[in-house]
C-alpha positions as CSV (number, residue, x, y, z in Angstrom):
1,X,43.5,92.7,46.5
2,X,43.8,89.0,46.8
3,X,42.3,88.9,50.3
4,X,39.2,90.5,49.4
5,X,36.6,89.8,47.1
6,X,34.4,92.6,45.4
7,X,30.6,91.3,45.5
8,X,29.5,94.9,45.7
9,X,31.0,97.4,43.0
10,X,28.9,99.7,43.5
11,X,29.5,101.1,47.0
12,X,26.3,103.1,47.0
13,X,24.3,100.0,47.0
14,X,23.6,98.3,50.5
15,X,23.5,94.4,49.7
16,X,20.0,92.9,50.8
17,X,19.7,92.1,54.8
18,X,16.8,90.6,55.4
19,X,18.7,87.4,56.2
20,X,16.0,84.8,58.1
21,X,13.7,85.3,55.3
22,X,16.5,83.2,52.8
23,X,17.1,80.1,54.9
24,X,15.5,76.6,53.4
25,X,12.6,74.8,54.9
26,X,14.0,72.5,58.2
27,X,14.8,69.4,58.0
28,X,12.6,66.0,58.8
29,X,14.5,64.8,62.2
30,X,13.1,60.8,63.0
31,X,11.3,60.9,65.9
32,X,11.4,64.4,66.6
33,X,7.8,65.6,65.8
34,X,7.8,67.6,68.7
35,X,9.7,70.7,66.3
36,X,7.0,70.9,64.0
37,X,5.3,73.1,66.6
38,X,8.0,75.3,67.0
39,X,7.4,78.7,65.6
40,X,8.4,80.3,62.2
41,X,10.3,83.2,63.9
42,X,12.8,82.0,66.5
43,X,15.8,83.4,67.6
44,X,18.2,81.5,68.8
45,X,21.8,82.8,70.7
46,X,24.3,80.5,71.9
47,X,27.6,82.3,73.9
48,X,30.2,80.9,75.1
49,X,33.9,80.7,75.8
50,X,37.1,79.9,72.7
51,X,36.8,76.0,71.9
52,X,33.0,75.4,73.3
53,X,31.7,74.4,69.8
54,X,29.7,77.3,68.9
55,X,30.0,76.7,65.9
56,X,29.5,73.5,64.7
57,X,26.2,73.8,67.4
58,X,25.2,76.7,65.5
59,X,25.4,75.1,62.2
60,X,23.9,71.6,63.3
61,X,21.0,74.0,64.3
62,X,21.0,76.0,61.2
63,X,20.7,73.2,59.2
64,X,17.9,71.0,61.7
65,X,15.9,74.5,62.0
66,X,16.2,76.1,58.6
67,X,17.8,79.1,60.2
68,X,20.6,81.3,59.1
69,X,23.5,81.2,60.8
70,X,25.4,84.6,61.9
71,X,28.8,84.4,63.8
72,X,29.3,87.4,65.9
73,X,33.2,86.6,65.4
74,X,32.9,87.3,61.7
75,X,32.2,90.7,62.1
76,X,35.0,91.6,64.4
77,X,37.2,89.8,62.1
78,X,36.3,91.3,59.1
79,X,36.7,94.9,61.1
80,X,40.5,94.1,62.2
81,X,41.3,93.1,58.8
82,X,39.7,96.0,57.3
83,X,41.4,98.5,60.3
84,X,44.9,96.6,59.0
85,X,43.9,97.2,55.5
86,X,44.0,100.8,56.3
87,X,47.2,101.4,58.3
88,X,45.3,101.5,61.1
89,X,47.7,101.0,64.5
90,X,45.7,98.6,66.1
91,X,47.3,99.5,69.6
92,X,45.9,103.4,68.5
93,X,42.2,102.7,69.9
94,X,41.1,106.0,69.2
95,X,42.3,106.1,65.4
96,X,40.6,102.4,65.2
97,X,37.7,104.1,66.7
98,X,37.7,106.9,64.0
99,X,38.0,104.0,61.6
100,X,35.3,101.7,62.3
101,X,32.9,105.0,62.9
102,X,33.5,106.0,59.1
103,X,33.0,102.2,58.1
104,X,29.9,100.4,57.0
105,X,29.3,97.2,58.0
106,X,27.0,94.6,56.5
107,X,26.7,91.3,55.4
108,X,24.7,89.1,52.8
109,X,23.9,85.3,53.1
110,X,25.3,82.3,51.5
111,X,24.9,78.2,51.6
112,X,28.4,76.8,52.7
113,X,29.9,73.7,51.8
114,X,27.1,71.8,53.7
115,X,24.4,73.8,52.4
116,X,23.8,75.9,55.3
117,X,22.6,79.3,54.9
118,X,25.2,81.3,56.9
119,X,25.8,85.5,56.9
120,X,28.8,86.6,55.2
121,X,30.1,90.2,56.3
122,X,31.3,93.2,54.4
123,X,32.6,96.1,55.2
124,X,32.4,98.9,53.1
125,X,31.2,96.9,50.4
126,X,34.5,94.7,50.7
127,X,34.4,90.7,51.0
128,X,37.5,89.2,52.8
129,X,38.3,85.2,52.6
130,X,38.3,82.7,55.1
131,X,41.4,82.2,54.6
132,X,42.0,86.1,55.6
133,X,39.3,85.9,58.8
134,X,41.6,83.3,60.3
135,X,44.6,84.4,59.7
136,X,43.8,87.7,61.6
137,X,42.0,86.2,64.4
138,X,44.5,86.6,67.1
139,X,45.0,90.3,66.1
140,X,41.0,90.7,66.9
141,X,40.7,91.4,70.8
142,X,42.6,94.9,70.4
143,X,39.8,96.0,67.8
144,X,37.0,94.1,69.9
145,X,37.8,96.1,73.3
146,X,37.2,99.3,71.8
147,X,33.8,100.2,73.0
148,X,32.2,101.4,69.7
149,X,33.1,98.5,67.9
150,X,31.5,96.5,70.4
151,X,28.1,98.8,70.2
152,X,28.5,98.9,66.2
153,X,28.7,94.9,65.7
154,X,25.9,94.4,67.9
155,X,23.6,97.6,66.8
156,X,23.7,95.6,63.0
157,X,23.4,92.3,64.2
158,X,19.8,93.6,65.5
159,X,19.5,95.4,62.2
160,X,20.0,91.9,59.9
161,X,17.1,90.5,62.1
162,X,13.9,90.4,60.5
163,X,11.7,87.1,61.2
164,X,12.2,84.1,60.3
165,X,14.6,81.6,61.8
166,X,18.3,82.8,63.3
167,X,21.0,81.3,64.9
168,X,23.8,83.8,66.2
169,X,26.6,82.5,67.9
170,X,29.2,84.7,69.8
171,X,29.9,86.6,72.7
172,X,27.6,89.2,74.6
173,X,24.7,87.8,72.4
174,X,21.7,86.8,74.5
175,X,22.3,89.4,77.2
176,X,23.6,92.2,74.7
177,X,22.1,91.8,71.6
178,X,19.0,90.0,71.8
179,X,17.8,89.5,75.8
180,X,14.0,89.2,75.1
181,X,14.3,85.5,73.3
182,X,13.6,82.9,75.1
183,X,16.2,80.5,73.4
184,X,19.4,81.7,74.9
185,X,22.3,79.3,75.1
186,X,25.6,79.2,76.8
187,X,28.4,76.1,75.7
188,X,31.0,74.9,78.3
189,X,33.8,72.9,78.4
190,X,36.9,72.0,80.5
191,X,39.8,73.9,79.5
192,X,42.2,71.0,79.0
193,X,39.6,70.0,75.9
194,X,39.2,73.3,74.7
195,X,42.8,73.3,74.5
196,X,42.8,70.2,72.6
197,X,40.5,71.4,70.2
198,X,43.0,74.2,69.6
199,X,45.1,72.0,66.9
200,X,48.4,73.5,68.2
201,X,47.3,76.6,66.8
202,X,48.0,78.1,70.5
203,X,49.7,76.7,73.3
204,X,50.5,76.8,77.0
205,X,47.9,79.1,78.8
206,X,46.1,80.5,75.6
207,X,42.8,79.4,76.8
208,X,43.0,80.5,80.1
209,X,44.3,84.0,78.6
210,X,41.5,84.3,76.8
211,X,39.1,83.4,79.1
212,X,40.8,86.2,81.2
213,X,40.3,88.3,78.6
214,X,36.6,87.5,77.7
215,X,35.8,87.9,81.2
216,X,36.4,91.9,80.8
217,X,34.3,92.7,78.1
218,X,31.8,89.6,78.1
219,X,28.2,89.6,79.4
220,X,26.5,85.9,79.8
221,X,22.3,86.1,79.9
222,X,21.3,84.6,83.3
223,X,19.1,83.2,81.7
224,X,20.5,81.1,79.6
225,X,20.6,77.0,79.4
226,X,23.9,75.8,79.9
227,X,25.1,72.8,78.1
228,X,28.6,71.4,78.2
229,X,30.4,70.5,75.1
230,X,33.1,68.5,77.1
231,X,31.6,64.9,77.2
232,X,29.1,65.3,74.2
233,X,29.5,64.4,70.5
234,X,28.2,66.8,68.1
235,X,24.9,65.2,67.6
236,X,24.4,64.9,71.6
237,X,24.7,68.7,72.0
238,X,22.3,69.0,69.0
239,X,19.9,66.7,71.0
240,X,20.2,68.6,74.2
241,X,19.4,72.2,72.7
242,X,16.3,70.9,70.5
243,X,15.8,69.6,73.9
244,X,15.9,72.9,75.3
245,X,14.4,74.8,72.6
246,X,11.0,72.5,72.5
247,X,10.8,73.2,76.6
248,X,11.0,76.5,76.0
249,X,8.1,76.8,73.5
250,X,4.8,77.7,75.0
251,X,2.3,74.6,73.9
């Protein structure tokens, strides 16, 4: 299949999961002694809305930190493709259901193109491309509302966690997955720039939609420092969470 890429032959054999332990040392920041006190295990969520810059934060993190980074969406993604891959009515929630309960979900880690160690998922042993994971983005919330899914992608996000430096980006992280860290993040921004950061690859009301849609199956952590995206270059909301992150961290 050209869309999916076997790293596992063997279906029998899990692929490793102890995914911290593989990240790189961090990186010298100038002027920023104040992180070489932070501690060896951290784990780090950042939620947030379509368009906020989860991403790019999470990997600017990864990368300062020597974390791995995991994106939640990944793993819903990979599950719609795989629920399409197997004829799978994706309006049928119960028959996804069925699917997704008979499926094993995983992941392994990688350095991307910048050289930051990210989680890759599988299911059933199965790879898919980028290419493949954004293709079948839209097609995700019909597979993400089901319940179980919801349970499943978050009961193996807690599984791949064992020490070491994380960075998870997402939805329902810091007040599903992992409420007991201290560095829990939520990104904001206007929705006339997070439409903007679309790229015309939806229009009209598509942010507001799927805010509307988030806001049903969604749980932000009270918690949480809330940073918007909206005014701030990439390297500003870097400076803001490390901010954040060195508060946070008991002298």
């Amino acid at each position: 299949m050209s869309n999916m890429q076997n790293n596992n032959p063997n279906p029998k054999k899990k692929p490793a999961t102890k995914l911290a332990s593989l990240a790189p040392r961090p990186k010298p920041v100038p002027g920023r002694k104040d992180l070489d006190r932070l501690p060896a295990d951290m784990m780090i969520t950042i939620d947030g809305q379509a368009r906020t810059g989860k991403n790019t934060a999470g990997e600017l993190l990864a990368g300062t930190l020597g974390g791995v980074l995991v994106d939640s969406g990944r793993f819903y993604r990979s599950l719609t493709q795989a629920v399409l891959m197997a004829g799978v009515e994706l309006d049928d929630s119960a028959a996804v259901e069925s699917f997704c309960t008979g499926a094993r979900l995983d992941a392994l880690v990688r350095p991307n193109k910048k050289g930051v160690f990210e989680a890759l998922v599988t299911v059933n042993s199965g790879l898919f491309t980028d290419a493949t994971l954004v293709s079948v983005g839209p097609l995700v919330p019909a597979v993400a509302k089901v319940p179980l899914v919801r349970a499943m992608v978050n009961a193996t996000l807690r599984r791949l966690y064992r020490g070491g430096r994380m960075i998870i980006q997402g939805r329902d992280i810091g007040m599903k997955v992992f409420p007991n860290t201290p560095y829990q993040f939520v990104l904001t921004a206007p929705p006339s720039i997070r439409e903007a950061r679309d790229s015309g690859n939806f229009l009209g009301q598509a942010v507001m939609q799927r805010d509307q849609a988030d806001a049903r199956q969604t749980w932000m952590p009270p918690k949480a420092a809330i940073v918007d995206t909206g005014d701030k270059s990439p390297e500003q909301v870097l400076a803001a969470l490390l901010d954040e992150i060195v508060a946070r961290t008991p002298v």
